[in-house]
C-alpha positions as CSV (number, residue, x, y, z in Angstrom):
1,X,-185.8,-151.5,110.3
2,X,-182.6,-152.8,112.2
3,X,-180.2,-149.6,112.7
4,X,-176.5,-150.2,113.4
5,X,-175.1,-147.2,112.7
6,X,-172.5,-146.3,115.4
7,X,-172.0,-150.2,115.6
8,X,-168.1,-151.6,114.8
9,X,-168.5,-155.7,113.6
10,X,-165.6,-158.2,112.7
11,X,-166.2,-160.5,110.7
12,X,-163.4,-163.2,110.0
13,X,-163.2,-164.8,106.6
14,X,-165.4,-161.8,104.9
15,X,-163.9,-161.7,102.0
16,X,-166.2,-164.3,100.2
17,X,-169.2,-166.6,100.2
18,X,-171.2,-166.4,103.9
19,X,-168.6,-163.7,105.4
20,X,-169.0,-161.4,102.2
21,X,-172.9,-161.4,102.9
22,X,-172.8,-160.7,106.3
23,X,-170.4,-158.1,105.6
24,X,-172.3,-156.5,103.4
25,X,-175.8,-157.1,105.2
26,X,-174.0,-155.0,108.5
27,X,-172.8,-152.6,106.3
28,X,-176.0,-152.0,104.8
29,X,-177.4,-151.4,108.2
30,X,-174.8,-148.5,109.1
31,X,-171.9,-151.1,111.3
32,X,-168.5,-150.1,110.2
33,X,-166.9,-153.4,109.2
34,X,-163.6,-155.3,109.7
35,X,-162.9,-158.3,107.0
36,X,-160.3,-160.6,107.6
37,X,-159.0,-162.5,105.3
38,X,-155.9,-164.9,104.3
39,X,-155.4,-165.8,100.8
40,X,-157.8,-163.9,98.9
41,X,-156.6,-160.3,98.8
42,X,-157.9,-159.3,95.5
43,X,-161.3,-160.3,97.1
44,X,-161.2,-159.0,100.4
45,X,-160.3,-155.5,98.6
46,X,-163.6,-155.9,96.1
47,X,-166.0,-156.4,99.0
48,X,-163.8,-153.0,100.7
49,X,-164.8,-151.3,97.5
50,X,-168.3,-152.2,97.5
51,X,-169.0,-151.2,101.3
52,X,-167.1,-147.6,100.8
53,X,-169.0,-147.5,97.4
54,X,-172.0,-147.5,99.1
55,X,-171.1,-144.8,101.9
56,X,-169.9,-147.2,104.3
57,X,-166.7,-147.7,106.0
58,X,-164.3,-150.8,105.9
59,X,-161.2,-152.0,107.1
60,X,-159.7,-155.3,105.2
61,X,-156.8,-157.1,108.0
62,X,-155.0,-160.2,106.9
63,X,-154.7,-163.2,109.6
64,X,-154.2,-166.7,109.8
65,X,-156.9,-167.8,112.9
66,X,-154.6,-170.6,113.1
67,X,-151.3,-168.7,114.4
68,X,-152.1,-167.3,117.8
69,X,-149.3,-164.2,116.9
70,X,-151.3,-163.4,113.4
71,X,-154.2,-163.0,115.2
72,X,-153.0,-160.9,117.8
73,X,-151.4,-158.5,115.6
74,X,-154.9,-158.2,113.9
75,X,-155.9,-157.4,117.0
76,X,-153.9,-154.5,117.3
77,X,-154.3,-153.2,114.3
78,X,-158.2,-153.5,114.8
79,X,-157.2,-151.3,118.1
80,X,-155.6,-148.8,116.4
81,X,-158.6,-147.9,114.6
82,X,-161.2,-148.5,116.6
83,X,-161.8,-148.5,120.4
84,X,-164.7,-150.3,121.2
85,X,-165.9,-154.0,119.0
86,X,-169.8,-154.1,119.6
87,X,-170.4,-157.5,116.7
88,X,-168.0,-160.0,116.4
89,X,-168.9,-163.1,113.6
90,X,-166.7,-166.3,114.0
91,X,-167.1,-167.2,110.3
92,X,-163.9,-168.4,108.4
93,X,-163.6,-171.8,108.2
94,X,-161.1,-174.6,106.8
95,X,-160.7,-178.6,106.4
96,X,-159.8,-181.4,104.7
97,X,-161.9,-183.6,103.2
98,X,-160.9,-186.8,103.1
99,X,-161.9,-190.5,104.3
100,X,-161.0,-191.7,107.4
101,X,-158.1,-193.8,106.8
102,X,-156.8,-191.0,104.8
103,X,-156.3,-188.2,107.6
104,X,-153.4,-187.4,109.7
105,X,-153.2,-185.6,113.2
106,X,-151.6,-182.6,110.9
107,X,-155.8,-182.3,110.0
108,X,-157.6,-182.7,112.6
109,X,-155.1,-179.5,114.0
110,X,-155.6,-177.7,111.6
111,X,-159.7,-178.0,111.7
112,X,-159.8,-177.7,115.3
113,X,-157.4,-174.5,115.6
114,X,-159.4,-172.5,112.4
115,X,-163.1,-174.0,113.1
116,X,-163.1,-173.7,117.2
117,X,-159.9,-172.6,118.6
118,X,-159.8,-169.4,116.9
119,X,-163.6,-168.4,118.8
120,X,-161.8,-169.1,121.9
121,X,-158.9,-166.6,121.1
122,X,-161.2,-164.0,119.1
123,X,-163.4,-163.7,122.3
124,X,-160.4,-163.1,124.4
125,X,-159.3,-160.5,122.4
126,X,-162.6,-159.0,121.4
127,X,-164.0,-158.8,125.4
128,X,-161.8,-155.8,126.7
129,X,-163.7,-153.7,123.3
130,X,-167.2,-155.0,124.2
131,X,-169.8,-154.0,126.4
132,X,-173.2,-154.4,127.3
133,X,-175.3,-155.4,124.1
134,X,-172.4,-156.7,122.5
135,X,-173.2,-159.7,120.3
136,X,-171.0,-162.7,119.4
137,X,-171.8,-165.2,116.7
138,X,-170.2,-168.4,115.2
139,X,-171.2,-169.4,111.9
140,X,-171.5,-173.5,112.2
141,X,-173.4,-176.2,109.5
142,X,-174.8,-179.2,109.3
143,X,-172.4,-181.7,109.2
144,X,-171.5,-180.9,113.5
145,X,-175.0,-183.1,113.9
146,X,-175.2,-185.4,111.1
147,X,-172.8,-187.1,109.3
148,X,-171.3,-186.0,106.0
149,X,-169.0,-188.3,103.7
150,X,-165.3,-186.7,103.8
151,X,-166.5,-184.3,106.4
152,X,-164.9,-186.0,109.6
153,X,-162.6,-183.3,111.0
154,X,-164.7,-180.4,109.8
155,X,-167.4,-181.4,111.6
156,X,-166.1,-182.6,114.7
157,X,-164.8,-178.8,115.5
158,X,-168.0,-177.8,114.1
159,X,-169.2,-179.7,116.7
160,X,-166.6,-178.3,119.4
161,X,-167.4,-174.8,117.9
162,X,-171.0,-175.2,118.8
163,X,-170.1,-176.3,122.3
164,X,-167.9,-173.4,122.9
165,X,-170.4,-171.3,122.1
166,X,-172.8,-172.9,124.7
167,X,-170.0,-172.3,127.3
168,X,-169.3,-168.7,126.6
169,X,-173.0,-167.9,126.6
170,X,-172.8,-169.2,130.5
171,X,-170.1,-167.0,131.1
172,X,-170.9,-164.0,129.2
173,X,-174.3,-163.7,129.6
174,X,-173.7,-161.9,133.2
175,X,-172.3,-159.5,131.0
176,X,-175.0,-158.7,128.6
177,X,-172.9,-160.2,125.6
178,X,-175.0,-162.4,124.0
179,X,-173.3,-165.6,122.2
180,X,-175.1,-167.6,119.6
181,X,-174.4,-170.1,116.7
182,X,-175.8,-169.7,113.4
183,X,-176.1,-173.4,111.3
184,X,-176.1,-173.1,107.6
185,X,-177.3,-175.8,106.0
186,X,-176.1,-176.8,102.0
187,X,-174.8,-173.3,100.6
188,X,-173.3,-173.5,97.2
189,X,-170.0,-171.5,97.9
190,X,-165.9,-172.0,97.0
191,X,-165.8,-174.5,100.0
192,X,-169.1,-176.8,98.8
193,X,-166.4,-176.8,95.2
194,X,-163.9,-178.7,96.8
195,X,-166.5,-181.6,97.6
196,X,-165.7,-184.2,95.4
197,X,-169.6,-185.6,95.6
198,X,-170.4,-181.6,95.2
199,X,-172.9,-182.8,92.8
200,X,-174.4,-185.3,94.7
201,X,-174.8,-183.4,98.0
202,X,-176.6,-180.3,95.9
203,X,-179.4,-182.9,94.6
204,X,-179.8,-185.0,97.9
205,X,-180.0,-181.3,99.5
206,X,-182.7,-180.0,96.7
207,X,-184.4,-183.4,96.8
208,X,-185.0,-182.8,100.8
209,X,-185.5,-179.1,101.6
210,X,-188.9,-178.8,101.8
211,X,-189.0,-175.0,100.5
212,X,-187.5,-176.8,97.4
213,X,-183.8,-174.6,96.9
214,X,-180.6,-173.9,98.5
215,X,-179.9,-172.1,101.5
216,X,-177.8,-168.8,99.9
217,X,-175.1,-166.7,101.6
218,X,-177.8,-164.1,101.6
219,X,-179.8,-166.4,103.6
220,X,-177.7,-167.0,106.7
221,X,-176.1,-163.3,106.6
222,X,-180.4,-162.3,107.4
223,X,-180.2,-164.3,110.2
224,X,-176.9,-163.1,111.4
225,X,-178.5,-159.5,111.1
226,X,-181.7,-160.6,113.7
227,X,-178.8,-161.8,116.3
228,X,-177.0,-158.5,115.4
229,X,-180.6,-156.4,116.2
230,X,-182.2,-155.4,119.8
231,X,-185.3,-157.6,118.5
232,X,-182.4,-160.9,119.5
233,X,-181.9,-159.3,123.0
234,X,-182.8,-162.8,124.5
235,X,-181.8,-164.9,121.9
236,X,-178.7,-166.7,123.6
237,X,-176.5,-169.9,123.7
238,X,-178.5,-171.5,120.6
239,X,-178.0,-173.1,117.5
240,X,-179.7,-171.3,114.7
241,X,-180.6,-173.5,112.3
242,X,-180.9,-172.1,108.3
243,X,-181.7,-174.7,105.5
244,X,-185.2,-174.3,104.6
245,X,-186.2,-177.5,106.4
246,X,-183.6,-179.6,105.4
247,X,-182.5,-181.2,108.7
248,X,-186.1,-182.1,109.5
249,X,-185.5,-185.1,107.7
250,X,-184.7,-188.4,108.9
């Protein structure tokens, strides 16, 4: 059984789909959990509920990743609560999706500065409150490696966000702060929804996972608990690929 009692974890963009699962798989474990959040209040509050519901203990911060002073001040609020950040998962996410000829500089920014940029500036913050055994974990998906219609900018700082991840590994590893990337593959959450081939990317993805389903929020947040556990202790600088077979495909 993975214990984290006495453990503190952040987890950016818990408020729904992947983040809300891994919330609530750390908090099952005994890790008091930070959310953060940015539109969906109403949300973020439910999954606070749940967690203190169940004994546990949450803290729910609003901050755009995107504006360097927003996430500082989340920071310091995280600070005032806590002294010490022992799990830290890189999870909320943004794009557009749109063709090519379609985007403007304005998007790739904005991709870049919520999908990678915000790692870089969430381990900066987070490294004065870790220590030895600390763990830090980006949540990634498919479409950094292969290509995805409408996916351009979102997976190009997928990509970066991977290869950040490979870099701090290199540089934190001396410090026993391990650094890992966990890939989701096709997960039918609120992002999937604003596909406009949604329907055509769950059948392709049903038609070539070999253990014949989606991969589930539920799914990746299990494999975010292992990298969270001692039994991950020399699990570091990889890409963690969950989605039941699905990229073994040509």
């Amino acid at each position: 059984m993975i214990n984290l009692v006495g453990k503190v974890a952040l987890v950016t963009g818990g408020s729904r789909g992947i983040g809300k699962a891994v919330a609530r798989r750390l908090a099952a474990r005994g890790a008091e959990v930070v959310i953060n959040y940015v539109r969906h209040r109403t949300n973020a509050n439910e999954v606070v509920a749940e967690i203190e519901g169940r004994g546990g203990r949450c803290l729910a911060l609003r901050a755009n990743l995107a504006d360097e002073e927003q996430l500082d001040a989340m920071f310091a609020e995280i600070r005032k609560h806590y002294a010490r950040l022992d799990i830290v998962v890189s999870n909320a996410a943004s794009g557009v999706l749109k063709p090519v000829e379609e985007l403007r500089s304005r998007h790739w920014d904005w991709a870049v500065n919520i999908n990678a940029r915000a790692l870089l500036l969430i381990t900066q913050q987070a490294l004065p409150m870790m220590s030895s055994g600390g763990r830090i974990i980006a949540v990634s998906s498919i479409g950094s490696v292969r290509a995805v219609p409408n996916y351009t900018v979102v997976g190009a700082s997928k990509a970066a966000l991977e290869s950040l991840v490979r870099h701090l590994a290199v540089e934190l590893g001396p410090k026993g702060i391990t650094v890992n990337t966990v890939s989701a593959g096709v997960v039918d959450t609120d992002a999937l929804k604003k596909f406009p081939n949604r329907h055509e990317i769950i059948a392709a993805a049903m038609e070539r996972t070999p253990l014949g389903r989606l991969t589930v929020p539920e799914d990746v947040a299990d494999m975010v608990l292992f990298l969270c556990s001692e039994l991950a202790g020399m699990v570091h600088g990889h890409t963690l690929v969950v989605d039941g077979g699905y990229a073994i495909h040509g």
